[in-house]
C-alpha positions in Angstrom: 0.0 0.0 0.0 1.7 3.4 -0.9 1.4 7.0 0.7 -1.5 8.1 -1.2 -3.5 5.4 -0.6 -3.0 5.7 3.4 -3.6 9.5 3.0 -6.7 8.8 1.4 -7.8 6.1 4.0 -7.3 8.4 6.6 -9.3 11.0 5.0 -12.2 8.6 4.4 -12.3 8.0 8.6 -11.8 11.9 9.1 -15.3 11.9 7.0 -17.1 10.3 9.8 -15.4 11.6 13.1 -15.9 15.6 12.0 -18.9 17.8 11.5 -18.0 20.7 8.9 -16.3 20.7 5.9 -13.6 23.6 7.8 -12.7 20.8 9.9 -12.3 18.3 7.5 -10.1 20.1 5.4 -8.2 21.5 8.7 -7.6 17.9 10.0 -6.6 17.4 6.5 -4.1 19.8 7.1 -2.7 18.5 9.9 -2.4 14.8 8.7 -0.4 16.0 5.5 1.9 18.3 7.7 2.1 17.0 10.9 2.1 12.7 10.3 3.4 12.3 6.5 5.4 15.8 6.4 3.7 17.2 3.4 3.2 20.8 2.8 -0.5 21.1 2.2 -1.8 23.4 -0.4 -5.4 24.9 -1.1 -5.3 22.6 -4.5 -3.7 19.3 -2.8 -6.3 19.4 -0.2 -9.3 19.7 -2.7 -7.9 16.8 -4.5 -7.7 15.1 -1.5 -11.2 16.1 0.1 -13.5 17.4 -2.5 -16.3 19.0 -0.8 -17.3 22.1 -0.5 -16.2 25.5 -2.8 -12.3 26.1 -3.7 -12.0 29.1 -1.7 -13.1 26.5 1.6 -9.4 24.2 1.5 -8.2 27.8 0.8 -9.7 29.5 4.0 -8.9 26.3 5.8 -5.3 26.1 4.8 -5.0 30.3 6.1 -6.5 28.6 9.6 -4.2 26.0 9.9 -1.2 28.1 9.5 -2.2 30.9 11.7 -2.7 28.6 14.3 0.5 26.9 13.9 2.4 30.1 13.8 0.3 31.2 17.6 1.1 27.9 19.0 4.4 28.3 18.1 5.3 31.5 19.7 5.7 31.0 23.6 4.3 33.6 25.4 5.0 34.1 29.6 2.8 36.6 31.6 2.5 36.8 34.7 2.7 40.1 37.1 5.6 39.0 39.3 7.9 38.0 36.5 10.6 40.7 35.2 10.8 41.0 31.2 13.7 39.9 30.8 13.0 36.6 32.5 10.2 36.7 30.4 11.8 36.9 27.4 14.3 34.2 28.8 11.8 31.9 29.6 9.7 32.7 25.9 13.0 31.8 24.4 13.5 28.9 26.2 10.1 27.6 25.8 10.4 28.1 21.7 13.9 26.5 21.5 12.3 23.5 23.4 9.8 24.0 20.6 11.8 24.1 18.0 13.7 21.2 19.6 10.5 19.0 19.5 9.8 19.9 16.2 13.1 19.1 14.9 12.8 15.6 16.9 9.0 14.9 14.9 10.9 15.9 12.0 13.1 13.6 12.7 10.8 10.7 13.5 9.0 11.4 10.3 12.0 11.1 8.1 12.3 7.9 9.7 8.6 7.0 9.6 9.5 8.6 5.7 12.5 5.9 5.2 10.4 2.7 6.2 7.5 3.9 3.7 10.0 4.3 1.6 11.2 0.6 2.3 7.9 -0.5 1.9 6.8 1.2 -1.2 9.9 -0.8 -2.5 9.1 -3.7 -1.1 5.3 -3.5 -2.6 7.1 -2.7 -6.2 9.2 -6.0 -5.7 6.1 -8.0 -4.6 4.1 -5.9 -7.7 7.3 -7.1 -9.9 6.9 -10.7 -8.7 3.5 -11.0 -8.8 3.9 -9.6 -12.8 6.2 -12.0 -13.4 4.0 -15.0 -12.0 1.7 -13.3 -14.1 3.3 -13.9 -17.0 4.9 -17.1 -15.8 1.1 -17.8 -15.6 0.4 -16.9 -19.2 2.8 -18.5 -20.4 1.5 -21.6 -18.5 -1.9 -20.9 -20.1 -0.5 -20.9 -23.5 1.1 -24.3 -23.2 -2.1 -25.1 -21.7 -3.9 -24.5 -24.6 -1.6 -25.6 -26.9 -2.1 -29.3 -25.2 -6.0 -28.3 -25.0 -5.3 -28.6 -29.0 -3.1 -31.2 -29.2 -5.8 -33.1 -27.3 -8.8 -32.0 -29.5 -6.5 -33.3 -32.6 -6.3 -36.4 -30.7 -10.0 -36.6 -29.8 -10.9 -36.2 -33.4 -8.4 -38.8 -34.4 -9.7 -41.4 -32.0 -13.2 -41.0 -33.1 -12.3 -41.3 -36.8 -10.4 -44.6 -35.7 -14.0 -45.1 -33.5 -16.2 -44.8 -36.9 -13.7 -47.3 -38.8 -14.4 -49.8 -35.9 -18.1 -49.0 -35.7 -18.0 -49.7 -39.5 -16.1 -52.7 -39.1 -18.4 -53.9 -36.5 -21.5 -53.5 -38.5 -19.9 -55.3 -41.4 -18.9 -58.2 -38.7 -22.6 -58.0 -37.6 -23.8 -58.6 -40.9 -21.5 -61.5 -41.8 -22.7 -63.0 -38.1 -26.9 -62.8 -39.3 -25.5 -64.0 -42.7 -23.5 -67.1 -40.5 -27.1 -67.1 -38.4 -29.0 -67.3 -41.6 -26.8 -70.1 -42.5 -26.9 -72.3 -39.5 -30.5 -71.7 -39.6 -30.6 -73.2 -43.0 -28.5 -76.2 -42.1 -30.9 -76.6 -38.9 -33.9 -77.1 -41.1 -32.1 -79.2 -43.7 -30.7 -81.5 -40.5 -34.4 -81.3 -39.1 -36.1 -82.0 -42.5 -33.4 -85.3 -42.5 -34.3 -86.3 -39.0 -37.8 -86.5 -39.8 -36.9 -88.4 -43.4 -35.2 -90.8 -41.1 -37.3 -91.2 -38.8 -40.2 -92.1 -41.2 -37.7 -94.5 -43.4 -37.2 -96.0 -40.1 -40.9 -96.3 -39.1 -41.6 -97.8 -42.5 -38.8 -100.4 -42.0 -40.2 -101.4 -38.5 -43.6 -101.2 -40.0 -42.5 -103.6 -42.9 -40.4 -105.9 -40.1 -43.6 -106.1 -37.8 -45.8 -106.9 -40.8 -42.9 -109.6 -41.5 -42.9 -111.0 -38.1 -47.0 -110.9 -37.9 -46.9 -112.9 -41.0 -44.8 -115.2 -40.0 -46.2 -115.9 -36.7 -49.7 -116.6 -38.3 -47.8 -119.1 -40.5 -46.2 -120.8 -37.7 -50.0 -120.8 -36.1 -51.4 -122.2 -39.1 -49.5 -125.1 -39.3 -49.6 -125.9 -35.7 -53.4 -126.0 -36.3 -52.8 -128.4 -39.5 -50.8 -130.6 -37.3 -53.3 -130.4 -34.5 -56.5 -131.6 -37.2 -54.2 -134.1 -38.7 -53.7 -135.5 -34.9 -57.2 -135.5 -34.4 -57.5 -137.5 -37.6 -55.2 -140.3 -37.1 -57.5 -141.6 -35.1 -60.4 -142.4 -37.3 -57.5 -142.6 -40.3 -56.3 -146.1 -38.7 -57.2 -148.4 -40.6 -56.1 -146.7 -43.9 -53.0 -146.3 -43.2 -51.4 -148.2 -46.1 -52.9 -146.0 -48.1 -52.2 -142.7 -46.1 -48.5 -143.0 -46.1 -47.8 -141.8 -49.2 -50.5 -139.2 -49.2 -48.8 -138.1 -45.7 -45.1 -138.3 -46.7 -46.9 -136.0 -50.2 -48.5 -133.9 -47.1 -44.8 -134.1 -45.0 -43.0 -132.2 -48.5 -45.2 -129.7 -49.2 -45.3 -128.7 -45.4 -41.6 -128.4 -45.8 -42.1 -126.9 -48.8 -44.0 -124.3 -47.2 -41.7 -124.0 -44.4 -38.8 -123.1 -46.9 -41.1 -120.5 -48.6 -41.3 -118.5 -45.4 -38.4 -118.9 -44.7 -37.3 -117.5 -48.0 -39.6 -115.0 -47.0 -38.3 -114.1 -44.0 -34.5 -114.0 -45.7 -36.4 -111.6 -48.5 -37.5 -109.5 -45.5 -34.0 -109.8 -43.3 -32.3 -108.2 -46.8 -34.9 -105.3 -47.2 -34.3 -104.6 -43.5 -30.8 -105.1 -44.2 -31.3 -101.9 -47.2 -32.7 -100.2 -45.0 -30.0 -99.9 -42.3 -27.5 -99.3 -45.1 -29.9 -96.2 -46.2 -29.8 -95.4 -42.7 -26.1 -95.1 -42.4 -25.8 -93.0 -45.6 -28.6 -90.7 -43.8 -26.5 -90.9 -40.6 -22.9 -89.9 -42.6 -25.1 -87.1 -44.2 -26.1 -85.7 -40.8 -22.3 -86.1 -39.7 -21.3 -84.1 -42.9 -23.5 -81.4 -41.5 -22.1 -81.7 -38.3 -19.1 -81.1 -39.2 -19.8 -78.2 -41.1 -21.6 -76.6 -38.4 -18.7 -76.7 -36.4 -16.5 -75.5 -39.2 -19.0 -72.4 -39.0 -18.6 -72.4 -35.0 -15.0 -72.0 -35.1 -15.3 -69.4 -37.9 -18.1 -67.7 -36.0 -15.2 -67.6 -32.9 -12.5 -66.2 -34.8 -14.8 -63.3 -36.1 -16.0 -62.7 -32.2 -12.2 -63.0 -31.3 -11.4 -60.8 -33.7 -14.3 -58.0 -32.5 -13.5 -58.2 -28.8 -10.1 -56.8 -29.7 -11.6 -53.3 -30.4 -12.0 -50.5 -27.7 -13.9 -51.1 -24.0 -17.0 -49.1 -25.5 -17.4 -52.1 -28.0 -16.6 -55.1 -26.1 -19.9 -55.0 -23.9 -21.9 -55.5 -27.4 -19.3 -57.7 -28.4 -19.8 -60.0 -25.4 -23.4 -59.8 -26.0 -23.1 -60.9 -29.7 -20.7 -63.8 -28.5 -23.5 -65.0 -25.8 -25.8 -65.1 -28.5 -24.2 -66.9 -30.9 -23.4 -69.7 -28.5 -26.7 -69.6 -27.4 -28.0 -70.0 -30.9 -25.4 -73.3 -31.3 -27.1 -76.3 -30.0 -25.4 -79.2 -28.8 -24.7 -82.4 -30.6 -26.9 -84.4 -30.4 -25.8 -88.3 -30.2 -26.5 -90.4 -33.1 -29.2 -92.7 -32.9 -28.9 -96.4 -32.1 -28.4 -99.1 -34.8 -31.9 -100.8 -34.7 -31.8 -104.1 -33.7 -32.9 -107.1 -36.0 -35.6 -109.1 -34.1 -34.8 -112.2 -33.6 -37.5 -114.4 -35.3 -38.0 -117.4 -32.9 -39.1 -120.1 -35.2 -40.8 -123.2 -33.6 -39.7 -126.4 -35.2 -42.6 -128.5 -36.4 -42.9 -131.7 -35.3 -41.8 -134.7 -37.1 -44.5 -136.7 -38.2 -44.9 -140.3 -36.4 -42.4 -142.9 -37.9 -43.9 -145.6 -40.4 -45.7 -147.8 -38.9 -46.6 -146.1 -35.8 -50.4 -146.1 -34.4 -52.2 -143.6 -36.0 -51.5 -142.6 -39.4 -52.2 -139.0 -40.2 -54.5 -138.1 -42.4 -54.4 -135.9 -45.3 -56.3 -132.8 -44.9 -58.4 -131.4 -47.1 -57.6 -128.5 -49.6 
């Protein structure tokens, strides 16, 4: 803080402690000559106050040195005193006077010396404080030379961010094309599942027709045999003549046993067919297996591939991997080689020896 602006500090708080402007601008007076050592002028004082006309700091100023010069001459009356003890003691009295004022004078030009000091003292701290000022600007600058560096670098990255959004979407297209594809290979691997399965029913339908047939065969002929025993009984007595007609009776029934047996081979080799169709169907379905899991480990890469771009992606990216995994059913384990039934054939019964009781009889066709 320099002179003036203490001078003017201490005017402001003369403001509120005096009544009239005479006093103001004699208190003015004062301060200036008496605590700074300033000769006051009508035209400093006005600067300094501003109220009032100029002639006031003018009248006040005339005051202030009248009443300087009366206080300043000692004067010593009293009736008992000679005058030239008066004069002595007036003389005295001023020297101490002048004395005192030479010793405020004094005290001022020390009082003088440290504002001095500290005016220069505020100029280095006003010189330091301009030179962190520009020590501050300067940081500023570089500041805003890295604010720029960093908006290059923000519009770089987001360039590089488009070409990886763009690259995504294309990625995201080839995954629903690779969807689109599995979905296809899921229907064709469905629509062979249900080919097989209805070859298969057919064979088991054809192999249970086979079986039904056979077995009503094997009934039939038990009933023959069972008449034919009934009949040897009343066919006693013409047994000479039955022999032949039951050895006749004997071929054709093993005639008729090799014809469904023949049968049965017919239908053992269409079965047969049909498990060799069902292994081409099965190698078919492998074939598509396989390619599905040629697809898997190419839909992999490609979601390897995505999750190497930046953290905003790899959310979406995990997300897109979840579904295409969820999307990839399991294998499913190939079906069981259907088993040939095992076509218990009963053995007929060998026809009594020559010669035994009961001959049997020929049946009627």
């Amino acid at each position: 803080m320099n002179v003036e602006t203490e001078i003017r500090e201490a005017i402001d708080a003369l403001r509120d402690t005096t009544a009239t402007t005479q006093d103001l601008y004699r208190e003015t007076c004062a301060l200036l000559f008496f605590r700074y050592g300033i000769t006051p002028t009508a035209n400093k004082l006005y600067q300094l106050v501003r109220k009032g006309s100029m002639s006031a700091p003018a009248e006040a100023l005339a005051r202030f040195w009248e009443e300087l010069r009366e206080k300043s001459r000692v004067r010593i009356e009293h009736p008992d005193l000679p005058d030239t003890l008066k004069m002595a003691a007036g003389e005295l009295v001023g020297r101490l006077w002048n004395e005192a004022q030479a010793a405020a004078h004094e005290n001022l030009n020390a009082f003088r010396e440290e504002a001095d000091a500290r005016v220069t003292a505020a100029d280095a701290e006003t010189q330091r404080a301009e030179q962190d000022a520009q020590a501050a600007n300067e940081e500023l600058e570089y500041l805003q030379e890295a604010l720029d560096r960093a908006s290059e670098r923000i519009l770089s990255l987001e360039r590089v961010l488009a070409a990886e959004r763009a690259e995504k979407e294309v990625l995201a297209g080839q995954l629903s094309a690779a969807r689109r594809q599995h979905q296809a290979l899921e229907g064709e691997l469905s629509a062979a599942r249900k080919d097989f399965a209805s070859e298969l029913e057919k064979q088991r339908d054809a192999l249970r027709w086979a079986e039904d047939r056979h077995e009503a065969a094997e009934k039939r002929a038990l009933l023959e045999i069972d008449r034919e025993r009934t009949t040897t009984a009343k066919a006693q007595k013409q047994l000479a003549q039955v022999r032949q007609s039951n050895a006749d009776l004997a071929q054709r029934q093993r005639d008729e046993l090799r014809a469904l047996q023949q049968e049965l081979g017919d239908v053992r080799q269409s079965l047969g067919a049909a498990e060799g169709s069902l292994i081409k169907m099965r190698e078919g379905a492998e074939q598509h297996l396989a390619q599905m899991n040629v697809m898997r480990e190419q839909l992999s890469q490609r979601t390897t591939e995505a999750a190497l771009l930046q953290r905003e992606l790899e959310l979406r990216d995990e997300k897109i991997k979840a579904m295409a995994q969820q999307m990839l059913p399991a294998r499913e384990p190939s079906d069981a080689q259907p088993s040939t039934p095992k076509t218990k054939l009963r053995r007929r019964k060998s026809s009594p020896p020559d010669g035994a009781a009961g001959a049997v009889a020929p049946k009627a066709r």
